[in-house]
C-alpha positions as CSV (number, residue, x, y, z in Angstrom):
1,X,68.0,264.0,31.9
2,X,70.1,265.5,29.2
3,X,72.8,264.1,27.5
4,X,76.1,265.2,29.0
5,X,79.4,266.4,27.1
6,X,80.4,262.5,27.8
7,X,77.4,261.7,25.5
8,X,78.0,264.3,23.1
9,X,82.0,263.2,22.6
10,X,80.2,259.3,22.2
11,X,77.6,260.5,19.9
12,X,79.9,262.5,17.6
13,X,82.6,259.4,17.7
14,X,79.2,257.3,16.8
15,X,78.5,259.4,13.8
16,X,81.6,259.2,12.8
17,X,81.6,255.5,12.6
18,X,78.4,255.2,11.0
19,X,80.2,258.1,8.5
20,X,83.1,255.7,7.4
21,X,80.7,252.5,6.8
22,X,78.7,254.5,4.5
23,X,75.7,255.0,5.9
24,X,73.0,257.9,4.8
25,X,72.9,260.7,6.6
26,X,69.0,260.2,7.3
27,X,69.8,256.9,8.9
28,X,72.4,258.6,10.9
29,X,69.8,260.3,12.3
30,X,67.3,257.9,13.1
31,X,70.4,256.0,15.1
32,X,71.4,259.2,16.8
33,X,67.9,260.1,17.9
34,X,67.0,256.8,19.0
35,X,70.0,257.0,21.4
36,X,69.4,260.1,22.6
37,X,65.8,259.0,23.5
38,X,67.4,256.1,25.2
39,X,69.7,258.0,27.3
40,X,67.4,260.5,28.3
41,X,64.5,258.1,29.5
42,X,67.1,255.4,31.0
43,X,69.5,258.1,33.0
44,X,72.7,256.3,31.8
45,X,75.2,257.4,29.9
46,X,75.1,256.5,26.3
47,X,79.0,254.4,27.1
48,X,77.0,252.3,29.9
49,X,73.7,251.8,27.6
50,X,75.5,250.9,24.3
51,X,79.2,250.2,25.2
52,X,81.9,251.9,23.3
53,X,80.8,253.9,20.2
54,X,82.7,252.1,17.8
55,X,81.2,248.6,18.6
56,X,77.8,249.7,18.7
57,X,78.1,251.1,15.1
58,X,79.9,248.0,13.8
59,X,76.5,245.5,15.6
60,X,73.8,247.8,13.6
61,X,72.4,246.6,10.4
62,X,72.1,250.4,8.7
63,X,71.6,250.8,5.0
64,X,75.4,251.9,3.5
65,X,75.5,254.1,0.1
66,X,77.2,253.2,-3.1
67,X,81.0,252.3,-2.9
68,X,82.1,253.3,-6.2
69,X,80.3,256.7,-6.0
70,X,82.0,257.1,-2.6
71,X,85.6,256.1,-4.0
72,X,84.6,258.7,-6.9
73,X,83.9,261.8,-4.7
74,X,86.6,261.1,-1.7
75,X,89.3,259.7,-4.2
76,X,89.6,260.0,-7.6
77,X,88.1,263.8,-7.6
78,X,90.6,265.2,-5.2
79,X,93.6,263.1,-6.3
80,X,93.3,263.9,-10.1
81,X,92.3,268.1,-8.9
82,X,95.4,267.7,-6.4
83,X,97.7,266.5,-9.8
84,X,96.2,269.4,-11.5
85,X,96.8,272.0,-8.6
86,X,100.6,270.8,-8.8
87,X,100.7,271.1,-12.4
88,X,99.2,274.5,-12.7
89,X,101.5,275.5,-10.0
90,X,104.6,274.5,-11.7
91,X,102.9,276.4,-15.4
92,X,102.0,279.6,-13.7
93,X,105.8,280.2,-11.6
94,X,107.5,278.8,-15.5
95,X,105.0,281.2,-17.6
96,X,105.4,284.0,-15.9
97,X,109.0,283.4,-15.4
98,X,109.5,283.3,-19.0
99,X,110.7,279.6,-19.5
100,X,109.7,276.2,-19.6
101,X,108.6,273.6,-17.2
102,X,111.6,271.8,-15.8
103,X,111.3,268.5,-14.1
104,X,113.9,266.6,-12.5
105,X,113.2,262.8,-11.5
106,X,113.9,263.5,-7.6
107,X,111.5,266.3,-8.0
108,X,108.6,264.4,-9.8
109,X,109.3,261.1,-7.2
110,X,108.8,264.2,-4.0
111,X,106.0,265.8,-5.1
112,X,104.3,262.3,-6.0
113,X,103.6,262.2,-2.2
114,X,100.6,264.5,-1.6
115,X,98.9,262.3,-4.5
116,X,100.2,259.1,-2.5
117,X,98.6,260.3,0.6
118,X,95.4,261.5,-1.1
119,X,95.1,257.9,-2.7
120,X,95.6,255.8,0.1
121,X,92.1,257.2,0.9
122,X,91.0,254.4,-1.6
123,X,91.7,251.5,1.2
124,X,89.1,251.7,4.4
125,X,92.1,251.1,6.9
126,X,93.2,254.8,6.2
127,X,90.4,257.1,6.5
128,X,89.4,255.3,9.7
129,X,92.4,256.3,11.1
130,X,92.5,260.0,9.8
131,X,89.2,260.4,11.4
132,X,90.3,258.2,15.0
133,X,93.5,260.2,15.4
134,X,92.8,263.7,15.6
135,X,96.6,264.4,14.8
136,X,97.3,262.3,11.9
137,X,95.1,265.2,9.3
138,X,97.6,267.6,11.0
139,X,100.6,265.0,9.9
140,X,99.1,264.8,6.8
141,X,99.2,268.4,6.2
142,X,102.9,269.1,6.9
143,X,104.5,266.0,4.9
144,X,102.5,267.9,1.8
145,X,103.9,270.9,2.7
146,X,107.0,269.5,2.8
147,X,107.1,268.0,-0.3
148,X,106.8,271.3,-1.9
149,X,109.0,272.6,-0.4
150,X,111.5,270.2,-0.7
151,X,110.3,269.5,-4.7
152,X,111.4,273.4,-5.1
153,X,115.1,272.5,-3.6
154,X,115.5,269.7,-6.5
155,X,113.9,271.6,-9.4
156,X,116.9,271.6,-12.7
157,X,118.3,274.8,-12.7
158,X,118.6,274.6,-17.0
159,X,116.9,272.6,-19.3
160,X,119.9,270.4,-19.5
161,X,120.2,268.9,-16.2
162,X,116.3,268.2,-16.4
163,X,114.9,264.9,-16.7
164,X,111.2,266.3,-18.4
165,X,111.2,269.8,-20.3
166,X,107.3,270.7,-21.2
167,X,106.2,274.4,-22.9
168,X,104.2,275.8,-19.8
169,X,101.3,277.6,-21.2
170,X,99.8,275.2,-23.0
171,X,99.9,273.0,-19.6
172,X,98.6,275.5,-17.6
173,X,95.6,275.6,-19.3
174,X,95.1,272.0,-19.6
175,X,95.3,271.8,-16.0
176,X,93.2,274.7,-15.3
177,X,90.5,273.8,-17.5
178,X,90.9,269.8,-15.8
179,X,90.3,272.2,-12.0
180,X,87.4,273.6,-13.8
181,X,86.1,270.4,-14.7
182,X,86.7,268.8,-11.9
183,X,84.8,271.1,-9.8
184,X,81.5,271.0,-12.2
185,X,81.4,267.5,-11.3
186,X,82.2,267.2,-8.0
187,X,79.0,270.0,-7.5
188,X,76.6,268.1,-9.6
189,X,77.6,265.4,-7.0
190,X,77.1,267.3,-3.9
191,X,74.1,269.0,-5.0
192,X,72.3,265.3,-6.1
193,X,73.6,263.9,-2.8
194,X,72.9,266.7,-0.5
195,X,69.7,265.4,1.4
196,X,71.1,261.6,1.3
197,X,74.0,263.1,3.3
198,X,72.4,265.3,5.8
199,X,72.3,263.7,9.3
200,X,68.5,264.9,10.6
201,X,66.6,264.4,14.1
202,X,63.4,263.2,12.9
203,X,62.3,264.4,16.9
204,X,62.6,267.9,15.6
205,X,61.0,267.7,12.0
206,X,64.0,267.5,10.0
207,X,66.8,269.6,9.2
208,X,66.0,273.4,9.2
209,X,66.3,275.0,5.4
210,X,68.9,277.2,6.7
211,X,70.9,274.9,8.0
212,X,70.4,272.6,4.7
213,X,71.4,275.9,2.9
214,X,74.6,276.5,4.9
215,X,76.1,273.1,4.5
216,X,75.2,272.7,0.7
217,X,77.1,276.4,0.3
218,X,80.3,275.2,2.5
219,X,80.5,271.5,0.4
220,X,79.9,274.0,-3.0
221,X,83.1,275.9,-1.6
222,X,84.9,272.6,-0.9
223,X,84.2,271.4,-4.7
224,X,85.7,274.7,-6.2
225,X,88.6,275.1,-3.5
226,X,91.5,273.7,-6.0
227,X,90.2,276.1,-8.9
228,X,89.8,279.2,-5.8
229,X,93.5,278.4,-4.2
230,X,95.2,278.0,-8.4
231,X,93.7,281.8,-9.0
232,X,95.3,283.0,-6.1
233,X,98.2,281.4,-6.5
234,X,98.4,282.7,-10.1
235,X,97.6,286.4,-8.9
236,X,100.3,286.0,-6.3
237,X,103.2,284.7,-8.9
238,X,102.2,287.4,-11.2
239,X,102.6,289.9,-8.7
240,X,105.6,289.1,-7.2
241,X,107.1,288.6,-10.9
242,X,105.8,292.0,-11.7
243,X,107.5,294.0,-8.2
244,X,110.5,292.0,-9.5
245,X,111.3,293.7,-12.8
């Protein structure tokens, strides 16, 4: 018998699970493929054979990868490339502009909160729930939206009414070279950890090369997506400065 869409929904909840404890993708799959064997010799349902998802993953004793080399790839690499994407934001509309960076406390306090969000992925009680609530990434997404916008509203309108005045060239390439950086090292970690991370059904060999090649290219993208979105960003403000003279 196979596995139903109930199973499927259980099986990608169980992954999941095993995901936010740590565990190597290879294990992952030895766990997956040993209840898929289950389920299709037994007839149940993977919810009647193991009970609910999260419970089963929380009873197995799996092998978990290195905390602080987690931390380092889900936390500290996007939070510091996140400050550096707001930076080199701020640079590239000043440069071209033809002024300074101006800073206002109200403004530096509102657009602290994308990096707030982005840290609390540092405690386990927050990822869990970004993964279990399918709206909260959505959530997420808006309130940093927001805080842009609303971080434009309460940008100084002179030099004297701000709280922090900073020469914006040489800042925008501090923080582009920081994106840069960042991105070199968050590849070098993706590339040494792409096996360890790949879930593979040892019933059917392994995972195929092109399907090893295809994830290792989209996590590449992911690494260089704050340097990708700054050039943009910085063709777009130079555009609309040069329609505007």
């Amino acid at each position: 018998m196979s596995t139903t869409q109930n199973d499927e929904t259980w099986i990608e909840l169980f992954i999941i699970e095993l995901r936010l404890r740590r565990v190597p993708g290879r294990a992952i799959g030895d766990a997956v493929a040993s209840v898929r064997e289950l389920v299709e010799d037994s007839g149940q349902s993977a919810e009647e054979a193991f009970g609910p998802a999260r419970a089963y993953a929380a009873s197995l004793d799996m092998p978990v990868g290195g905390a602080r080399e987690q931390a380092l790839r889900t936390v500290l690499l996007p939070v510091v490339g996140l400050f550096a994407f707001i930076v080199f934001s701020l640079a590239a509309s000043a440069l071209f502009a033809g002024e300074p960076i101006l800073l206002s406390l109200p403004q530096l306090l509102v657009l602290c909160v994308p990096l707030l969000l982005t840290l609390l992925f540092a405690f386990p009680f927050y990822p869990r729930a970004v993964m279990r609530q399918r709206w909260l990434p959505v959530l997420l997404v808006l309130a940093a939206g927001a805080s842009g916008a609303v971080g434009a509203l309460l940008a100084p309108s002179s030099a004297a009414d701000a709280w922090l005045v900073m020469p914006a060239l040489p800042i925008l390439l501090v923080a582009a070279g920081v994106l840069v950086a960042l991105s070199v090292a968050g590849s070098l970690a993706t590339v040494r950890s792409a096996d360890a991370d790949e879930i593979a059904d040892p019933r059917s060999g392994g995972v195929r090369p092109s399907t090893q090649r295809n994830r290792l290219a989209f996590l590449l993208l992911v690494d260089w997506l704050f340097p990708l979105l700054a050039l943009l960003m910085l063709s777009v403000t130079w555009a609309l400065h040069a329609l505007a003279r």
